[in-house]
C-alpha positions as CSV (number, residue, x, y, z in Angstrom):
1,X,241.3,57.4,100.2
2,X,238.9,54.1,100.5
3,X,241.0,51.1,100.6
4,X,239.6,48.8,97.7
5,X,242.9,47.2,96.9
6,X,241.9,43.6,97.9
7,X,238.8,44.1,95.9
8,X,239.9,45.0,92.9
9,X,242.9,42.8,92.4
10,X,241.0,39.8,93.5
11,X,238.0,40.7,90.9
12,X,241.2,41.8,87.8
13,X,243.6,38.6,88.4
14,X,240.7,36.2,88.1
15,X,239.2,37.4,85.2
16,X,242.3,38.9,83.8
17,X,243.6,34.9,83.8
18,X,240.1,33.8,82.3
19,X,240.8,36.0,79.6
20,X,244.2,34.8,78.7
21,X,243.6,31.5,79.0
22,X,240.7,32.4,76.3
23,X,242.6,34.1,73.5
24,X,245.4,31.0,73.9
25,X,242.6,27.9,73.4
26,X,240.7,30.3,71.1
27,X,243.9,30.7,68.9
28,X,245.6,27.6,68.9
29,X,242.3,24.8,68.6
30,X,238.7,26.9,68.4
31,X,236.7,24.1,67.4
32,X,236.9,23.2,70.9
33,X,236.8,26.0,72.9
34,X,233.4,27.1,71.1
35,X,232.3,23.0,71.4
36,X,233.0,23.7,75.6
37,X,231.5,27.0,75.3
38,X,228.4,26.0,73.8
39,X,227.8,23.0,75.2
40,X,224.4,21.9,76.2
41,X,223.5,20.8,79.4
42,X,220.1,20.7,79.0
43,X,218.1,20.7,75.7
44,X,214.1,21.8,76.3
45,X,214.5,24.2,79.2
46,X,212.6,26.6,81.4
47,X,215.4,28.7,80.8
48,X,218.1,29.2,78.0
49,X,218.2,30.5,74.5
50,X,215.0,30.0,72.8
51,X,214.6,28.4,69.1
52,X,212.1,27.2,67.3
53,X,211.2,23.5,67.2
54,X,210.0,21.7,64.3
55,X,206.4,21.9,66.0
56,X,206.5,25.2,65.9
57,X,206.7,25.5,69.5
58,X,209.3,28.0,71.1
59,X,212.0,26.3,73.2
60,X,215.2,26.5,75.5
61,X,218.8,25.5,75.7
62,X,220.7,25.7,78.3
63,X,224.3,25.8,77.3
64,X,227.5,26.4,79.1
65,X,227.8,30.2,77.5
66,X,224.0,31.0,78.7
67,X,224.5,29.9,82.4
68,X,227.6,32.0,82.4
69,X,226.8,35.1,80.7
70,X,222.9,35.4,81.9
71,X,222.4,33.5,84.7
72,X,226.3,33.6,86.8
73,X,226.7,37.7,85.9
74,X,223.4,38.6,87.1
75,X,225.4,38.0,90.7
76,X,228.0,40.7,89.2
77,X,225.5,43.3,88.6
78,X,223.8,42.7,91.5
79,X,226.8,44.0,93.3
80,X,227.5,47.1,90.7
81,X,223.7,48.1,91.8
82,X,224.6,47.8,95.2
83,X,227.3,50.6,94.9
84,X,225.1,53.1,93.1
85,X,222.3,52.1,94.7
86,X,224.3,53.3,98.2
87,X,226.1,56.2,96.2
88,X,222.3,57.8,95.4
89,X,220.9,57.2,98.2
90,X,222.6,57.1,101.3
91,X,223.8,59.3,103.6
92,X,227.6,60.7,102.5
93,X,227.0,58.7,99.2
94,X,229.4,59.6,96.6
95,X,226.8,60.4,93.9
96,X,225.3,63.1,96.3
97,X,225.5,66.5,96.5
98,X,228.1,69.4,94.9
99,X,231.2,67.4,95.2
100,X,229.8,64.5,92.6
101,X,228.6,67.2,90.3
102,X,232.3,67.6,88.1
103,X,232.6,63.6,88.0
104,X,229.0,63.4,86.8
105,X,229.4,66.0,83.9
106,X,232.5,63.8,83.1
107,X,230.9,60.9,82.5
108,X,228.4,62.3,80.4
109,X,231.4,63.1,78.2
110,X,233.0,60.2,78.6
111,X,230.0,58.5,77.0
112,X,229.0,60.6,74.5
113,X,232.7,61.7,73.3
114,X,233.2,57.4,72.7
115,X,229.8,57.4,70.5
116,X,230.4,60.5,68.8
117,X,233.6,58.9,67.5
118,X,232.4,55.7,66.9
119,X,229.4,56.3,65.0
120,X,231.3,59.5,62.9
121,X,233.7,57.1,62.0
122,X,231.5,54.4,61.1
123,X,229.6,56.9,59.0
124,X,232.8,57.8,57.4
125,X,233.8,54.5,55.8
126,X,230.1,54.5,54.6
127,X,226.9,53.2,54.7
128,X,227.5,49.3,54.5
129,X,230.2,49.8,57.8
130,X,227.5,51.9,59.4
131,X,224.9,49.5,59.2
132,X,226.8,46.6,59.9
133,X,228.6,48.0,63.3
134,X,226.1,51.1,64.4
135,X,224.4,48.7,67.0
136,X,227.5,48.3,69.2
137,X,227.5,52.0,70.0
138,X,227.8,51.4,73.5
139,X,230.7,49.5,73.9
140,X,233.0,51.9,74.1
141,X,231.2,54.0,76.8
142,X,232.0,51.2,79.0
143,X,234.8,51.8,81.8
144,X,236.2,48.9,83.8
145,X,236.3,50.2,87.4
146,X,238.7,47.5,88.7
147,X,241.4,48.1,86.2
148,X,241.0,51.4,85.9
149,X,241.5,52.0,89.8
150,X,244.6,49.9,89.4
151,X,246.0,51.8,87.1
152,X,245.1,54.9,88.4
153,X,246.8,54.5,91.8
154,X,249.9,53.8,89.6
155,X,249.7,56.8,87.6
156,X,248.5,59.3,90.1
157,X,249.6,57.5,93.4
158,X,247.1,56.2,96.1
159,X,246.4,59.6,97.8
160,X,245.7,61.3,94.7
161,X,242.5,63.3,94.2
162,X,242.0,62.1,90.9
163,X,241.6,58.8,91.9
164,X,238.4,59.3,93.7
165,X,237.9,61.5,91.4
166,X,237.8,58.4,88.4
167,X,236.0,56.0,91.1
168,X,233.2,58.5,91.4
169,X,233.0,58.5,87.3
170,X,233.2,55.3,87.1
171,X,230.4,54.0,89.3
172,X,228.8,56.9,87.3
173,X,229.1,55.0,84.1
174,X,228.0,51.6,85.9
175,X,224.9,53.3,86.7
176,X,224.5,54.2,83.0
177,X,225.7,51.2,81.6
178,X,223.1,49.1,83.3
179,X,220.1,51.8,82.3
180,X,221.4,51.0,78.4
181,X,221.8,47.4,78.9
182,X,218.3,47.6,80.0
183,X,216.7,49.7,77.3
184,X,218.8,49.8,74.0
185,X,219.6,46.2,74.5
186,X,216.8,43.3,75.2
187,X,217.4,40.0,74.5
188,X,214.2,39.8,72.5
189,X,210.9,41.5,71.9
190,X,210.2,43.0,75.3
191,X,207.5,41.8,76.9
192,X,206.0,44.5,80.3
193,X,203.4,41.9,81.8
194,X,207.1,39.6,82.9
195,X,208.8,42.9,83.7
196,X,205.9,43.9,86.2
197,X,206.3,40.7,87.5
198,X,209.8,40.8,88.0
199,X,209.1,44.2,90.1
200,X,206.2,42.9,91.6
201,X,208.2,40.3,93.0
202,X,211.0,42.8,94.4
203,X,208.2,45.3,96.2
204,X,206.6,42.2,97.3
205,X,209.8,41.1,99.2
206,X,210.7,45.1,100.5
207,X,207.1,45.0,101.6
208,X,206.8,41.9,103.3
209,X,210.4,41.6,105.3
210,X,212.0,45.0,105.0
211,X,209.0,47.7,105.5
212,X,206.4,46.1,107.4
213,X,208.7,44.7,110.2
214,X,210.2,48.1,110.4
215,X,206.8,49.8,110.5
216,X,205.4,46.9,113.2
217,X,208.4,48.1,115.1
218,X,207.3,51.6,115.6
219,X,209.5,53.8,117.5
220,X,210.9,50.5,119.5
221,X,214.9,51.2,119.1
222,X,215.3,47.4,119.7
223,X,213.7,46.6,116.4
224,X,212.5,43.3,117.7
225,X,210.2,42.3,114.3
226,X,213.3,43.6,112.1
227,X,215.5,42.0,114.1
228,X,213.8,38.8,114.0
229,X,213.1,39.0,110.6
230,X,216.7,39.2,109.4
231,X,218.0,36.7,112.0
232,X,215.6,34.2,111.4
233,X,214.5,34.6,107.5
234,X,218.3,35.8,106.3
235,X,218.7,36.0,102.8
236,X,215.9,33.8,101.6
237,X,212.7,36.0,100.8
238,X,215.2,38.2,98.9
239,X,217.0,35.0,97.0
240,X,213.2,33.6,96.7
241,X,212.2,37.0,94.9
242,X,215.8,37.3,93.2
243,X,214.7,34.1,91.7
244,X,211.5,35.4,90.3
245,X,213.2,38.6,89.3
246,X,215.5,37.1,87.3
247,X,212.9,34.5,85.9
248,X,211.0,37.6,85.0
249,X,213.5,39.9,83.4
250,X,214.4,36.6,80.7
251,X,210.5,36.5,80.1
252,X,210.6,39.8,79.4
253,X,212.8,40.2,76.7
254,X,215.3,42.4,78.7
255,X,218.8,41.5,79.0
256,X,218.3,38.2,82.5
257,X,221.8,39.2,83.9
258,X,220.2,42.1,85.1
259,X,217.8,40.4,86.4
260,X,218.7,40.7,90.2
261,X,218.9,44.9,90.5
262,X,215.2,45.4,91.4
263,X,215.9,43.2,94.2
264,X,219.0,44.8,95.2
265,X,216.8,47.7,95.9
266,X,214.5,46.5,98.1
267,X,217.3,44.6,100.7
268,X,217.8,46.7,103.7
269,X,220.9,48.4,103.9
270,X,223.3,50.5,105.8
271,X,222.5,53.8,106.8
272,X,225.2,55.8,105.2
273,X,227.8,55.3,102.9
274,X,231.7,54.9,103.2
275,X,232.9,55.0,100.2
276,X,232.4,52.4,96.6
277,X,233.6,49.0,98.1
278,X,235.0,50.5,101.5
279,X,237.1,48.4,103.3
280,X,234.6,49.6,106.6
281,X,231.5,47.9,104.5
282,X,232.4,44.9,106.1
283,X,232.2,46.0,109.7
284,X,228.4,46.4,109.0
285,X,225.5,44.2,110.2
286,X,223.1,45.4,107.5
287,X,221.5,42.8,105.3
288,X,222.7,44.3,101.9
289,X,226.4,44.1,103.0
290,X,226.3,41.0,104.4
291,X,225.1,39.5,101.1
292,X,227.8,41.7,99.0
293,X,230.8,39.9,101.0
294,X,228.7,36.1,100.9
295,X,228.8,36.7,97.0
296,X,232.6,38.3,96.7
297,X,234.1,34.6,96.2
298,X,231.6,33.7,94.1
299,X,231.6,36.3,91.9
300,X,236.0,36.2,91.7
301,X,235.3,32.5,90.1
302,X,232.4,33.6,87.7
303,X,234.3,36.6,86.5
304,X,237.0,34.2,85.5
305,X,235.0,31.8,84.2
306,X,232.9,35.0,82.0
307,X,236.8,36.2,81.1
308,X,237.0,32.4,79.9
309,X,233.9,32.3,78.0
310,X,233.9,35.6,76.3
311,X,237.5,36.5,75.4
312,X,238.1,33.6,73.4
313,X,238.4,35.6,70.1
314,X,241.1,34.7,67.0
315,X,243.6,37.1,66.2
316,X,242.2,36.8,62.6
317,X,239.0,38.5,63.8
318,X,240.7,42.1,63.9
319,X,239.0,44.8,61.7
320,X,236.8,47.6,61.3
321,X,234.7,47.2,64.3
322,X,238.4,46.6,66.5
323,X,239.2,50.2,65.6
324,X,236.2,51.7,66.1
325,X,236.0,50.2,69.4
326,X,239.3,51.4,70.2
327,X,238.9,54.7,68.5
328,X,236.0,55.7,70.7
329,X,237.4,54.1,73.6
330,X,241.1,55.7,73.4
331,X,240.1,58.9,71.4
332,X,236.6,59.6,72.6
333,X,236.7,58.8,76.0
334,X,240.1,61.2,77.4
335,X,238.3,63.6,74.8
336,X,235.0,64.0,76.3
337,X,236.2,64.2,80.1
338,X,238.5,66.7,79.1
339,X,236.2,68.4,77.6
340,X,232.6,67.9,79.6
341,X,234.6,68.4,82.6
342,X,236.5,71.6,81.8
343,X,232.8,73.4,80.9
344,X,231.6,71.8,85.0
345,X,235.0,73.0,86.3
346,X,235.6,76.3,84.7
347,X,232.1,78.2,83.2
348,X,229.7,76.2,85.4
349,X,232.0,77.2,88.2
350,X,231.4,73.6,89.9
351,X,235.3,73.2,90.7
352,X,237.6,70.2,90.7
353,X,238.8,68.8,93.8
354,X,241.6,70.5,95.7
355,X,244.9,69.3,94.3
356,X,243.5,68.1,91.2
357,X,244.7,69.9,87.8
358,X,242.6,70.5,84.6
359,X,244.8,68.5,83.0
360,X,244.4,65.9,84.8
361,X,241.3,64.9,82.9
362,X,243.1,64.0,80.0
363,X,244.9,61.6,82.3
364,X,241.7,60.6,83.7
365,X,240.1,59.6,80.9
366,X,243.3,57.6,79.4
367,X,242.8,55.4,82.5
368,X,238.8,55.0,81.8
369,X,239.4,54.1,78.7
370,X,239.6,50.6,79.9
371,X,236.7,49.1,79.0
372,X,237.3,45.1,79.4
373,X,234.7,43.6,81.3
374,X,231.2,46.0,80.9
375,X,232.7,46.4,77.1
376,X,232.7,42.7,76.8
377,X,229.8,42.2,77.9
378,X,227.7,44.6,75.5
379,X,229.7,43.1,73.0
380,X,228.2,40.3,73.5
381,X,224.7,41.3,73.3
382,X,225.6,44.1,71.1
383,X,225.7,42.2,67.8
384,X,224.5,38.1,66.8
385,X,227.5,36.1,65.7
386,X,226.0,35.5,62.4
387,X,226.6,39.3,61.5
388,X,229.9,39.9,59.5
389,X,231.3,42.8,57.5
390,X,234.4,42.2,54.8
391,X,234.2,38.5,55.7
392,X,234.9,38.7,59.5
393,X,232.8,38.0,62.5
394,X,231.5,41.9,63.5
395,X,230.9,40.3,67.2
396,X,234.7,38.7,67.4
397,X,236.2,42.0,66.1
398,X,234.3,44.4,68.3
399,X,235.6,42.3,71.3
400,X,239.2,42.2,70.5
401,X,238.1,46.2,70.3
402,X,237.4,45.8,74.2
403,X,240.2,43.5,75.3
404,X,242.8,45.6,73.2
405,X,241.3,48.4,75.2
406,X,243.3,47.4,78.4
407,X,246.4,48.9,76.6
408,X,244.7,52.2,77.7
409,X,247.2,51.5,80.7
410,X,250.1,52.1,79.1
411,X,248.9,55.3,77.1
412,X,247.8,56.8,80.9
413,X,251.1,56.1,81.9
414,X,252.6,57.9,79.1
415,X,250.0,60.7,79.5
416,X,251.2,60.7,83.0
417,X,254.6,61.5,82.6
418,X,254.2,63.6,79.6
419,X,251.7,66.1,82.1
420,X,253.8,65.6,85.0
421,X,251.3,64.2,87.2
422,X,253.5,64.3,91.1
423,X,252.4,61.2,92.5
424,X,250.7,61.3,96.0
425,X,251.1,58.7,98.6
426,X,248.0,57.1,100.4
C-alpha cells in the first residue's frame, strides 16, 4: 500500500480547522465574517468578479473570496491534474489497464447513482424545488480523497485491498469532476478565442522547453539541452504560461481555478508512476514532481484558508437542498458502487481485487460519500447567492449538504462492523 498518510492528514487538519473556525464566526457574528470574506482589495481590476459600471463599461473586483476561491485553488487543482494526469499516462499508472477497469465502472456509479437521487427527489417535491436546486446536480458526485482515505484505512485497515481499491475511484472522480467543472459550470458566457489562448499558451511552453530540448538532444543519453533547460530555466516558462493559462481560462468564461491543468500537462514528468501521492514521488528529479512538493505547503495554508472562506454557513440555512445533497451523497453514492461495480465484477467478469468482498462496495461507497472539499467547491459555483427556495439561501443550504457529508465516516464505520469487514494491517 502507497504511503500517503503525511499527505492526507496535513491537507484534512488544515482545512478541516478552516472549516470549523468558519461555521463558529459564521454562527455567532456573520456580518463580519461575510464583510472579511468579501472584502475588496482592489476595486477596477484586470481580474476579479465583473459588474457593470454606471458607464456601461464591464469591470473587476478583486475581493478576498475571489483570490481565494479562483485564483489560490487553481494551485489545488493543479496538483489533482497532476495525479490523473500520471495515472493515464504513465507507465504502471493506476488508471491503466485491467486492474483499474472495476474502480472505473464504480465511479461511473458513484456519479450517476448521487444525481439520479438528487434530481428524482428534487422532481418529487415538485416543479418549484426542481427548478430552484436542479443546477447543483453535481455536488453530490463529488468524493473527498483525503478524508475518504482516512477513513478508509480505519474501517478496512491500511493493507486492505479496498483501500486502493477507493483511491483508484477516487482519483477517478477527480478526473470527472474537473471535466464537469469545466463544461456544465462556466463562470460566464464562454468565450473559445481566451480558451485557445489559454492552450496556446500551455503547447507553446511543452514546445519550447519540454519537446524541442528533448528532440535537439537526439539519442544523447546525457540530455545536455534538457538538462540545461530545467537547471537553468526551472519552473519559470511553465509559471510564465501558468500565468497566461489562468489569465485565459477567467477570459473565457470557464471556471479560472482550473486554470493551471493545461499547463500541468505540458511539464515534463516522471517516467512511470508509483502510486496517487507516493511517498517515492519525492525521490524524483522530474520537473513535474519537483513543483508538486514546492506547492505542498502552499497549498496546506490555501486549503485552510478555502475551508475558512467557504464553510462559513448559519445553522439556519438547513433545508431542501441540505437533504438532497445528503440524500445523493449518503444514499446514491454506496448505491451506485454497489451496484455499477457488482455488473464490472460479476457479468462483465472484470473481478475485484484478491481479498476484496462484493460487499465491500457498500462499505466503499459509505466512505466516498465524503464529499467536503470538491462538493464545496461546486457549491459554490453551483448556484448565485441571490437564489433562495422557502426563504432560505439555496447556495448556504446545499453547502451545509457537503460539510454534513463528512458524517459519512461514521455511517462507514457502522457499515463496517455490521459486514464484518477483518481489518488488514499495512
Amino acid at each position: 500500500m502507497y504511503r500517503v498518510w503525511n499527505f492526507v492528514t496535513n491537507y484534512s487538519l488544515l482545512l478541516l480547522i478552516g472549516a470549523v473556525l468558519a461555521l463558529i464566526w459564521a454562527n455567532t457574528n456573520p456580518e463580519a465574517y461575510h464583510d472579511f470574506i468579501e472584502y475588496v482589495l482592489i476595486d477596477d481590476f484586470i481580474i476579479g468578479n465583473p459588474y457593470v459600471a454606471e458607464d456601461g463599461t464591464i469591470k473587476r473586483t478583486l475581493t478576498l473570496h475571489y483570490l481565494v476561491n479562483d485564483v489560490l485553488m487553481a494551485f489545488f487543482f493543479a496538483i489533482a491534474a497532476k495525479e490523473v494526469w500520471e495515472a493515464v499516462i504513465l507507465k504502471n499508472g493506476s488508471l491503466r489497464g485491467r486492474k483499474a477497469a472495476t474502480p472505473l465502472f464504480a465511479t461511473a456509479g458513484g456519479m450517476l447513482g448521487p444525481i439520479t437521487v438528487y434530481l428524482g427527489l428534487a422532481m418529487l417535491l415538485g416543479s418549484d424545488v426542481y427548478d430552484a436546486v436542479a443546477r447543483g446536480w453535481a455536488i453530490p458526485t463529488a468524493t473527498d480523497i483525503a478524508f475518504s482515505y482516512l477513513v478508509a484505512r480505519v474501517v478496512f485497515g491500511a493493507g486492505h485491498p479496498a483501500v486502493r481499491f477507493l483511491l483508484l475511484l477516487a482519483i477517478a472522480d477527480d478526473a470527472a469532476g474537473l471535466i464537469i467543472l469545466a463544461i456544465f459550470y462556466p463562470s460566464a458566457e464562454v468565450a473559445p478565442q481566451w480558451l485557445l489562448f489559454s492552450f496556446g499558451s500551455a503547447l507553446t511552453a511543452y514546445l519550447l522547453f519540454n519537446w524541442l530540448p528533448l528532440k535537439l538532444d537526439g539519442d544523447d543519453p546525457l540530455r545536455p539541452r534538457s538538462t540545461w533547460v530545467r537547471r537553468k530555466l526551472f519552473v519559470w516558462p511553465y509559471a510564465v504560461a501558468g500565468v497566461l493559462s489562468w489569465y485565459g481560462f477567467m477570459r473565457s468564461g470557464l471556471e479560472p481555478a482550473l486554470g493551471l491543468v493545461p499547463v500541468v500537462l505540458a511539464i515534463p514528468h516522471a517516467d512511470r508512476a508509483f502510486g496517487i501521492f507516493s511517498e517515492a514521488e519525492q525521490y524524483l528529479g522530474d520537473l513535474l514532481n519537483r513543483i508538486e512538493h514546492l506547492l505542498k505547503h502552499p497549498v496546506e495554508i490555501i486549503l485552510f484558508f478555502f475551508g475558512l472562506f467557504n464553510a462559513g454557513v448559519q445553522f439556519s440555512s438547513i433545508g431542501i437542498p441540505t437533504w438532497l445533497v445528503l440524500s445523493g451523497l449518503l444514499i446514491g453514492k454506496p448505491l451506485g458502487i454497489l451496484i455499477f461495480g457488482w455488473i464490472a465484477a460479476v457479468p462483465l467478469r472484470l473481478g475485484l481485487p484478491a481479498g476484496m468482498r462484493t460487499i465491500d462496495l457498500v462499505v466503499v461507497g459509505c466512505v466516498a460519500a465524503i464529499g467536503f472539499t470538491v462538493a464545496l467547491f461546486v457549491a459554490s459555483v453551483a448556484f448565485d447567492g441571490g437564489t433562495t427556495l422557502e426563504g432560505i439561501n439555496v447556495q448556504d443550504a446545499a453547502k451545509m449538504g457537503a460539510l454534513f457529508s463528512f458524517f459519512a465516516s461514521v455511517i462507514a464505520l457502522i457499515a463496517g462492523k455490521v459486514f464484518r469487514v477483518e481489518k488488514q494491517p499495512g
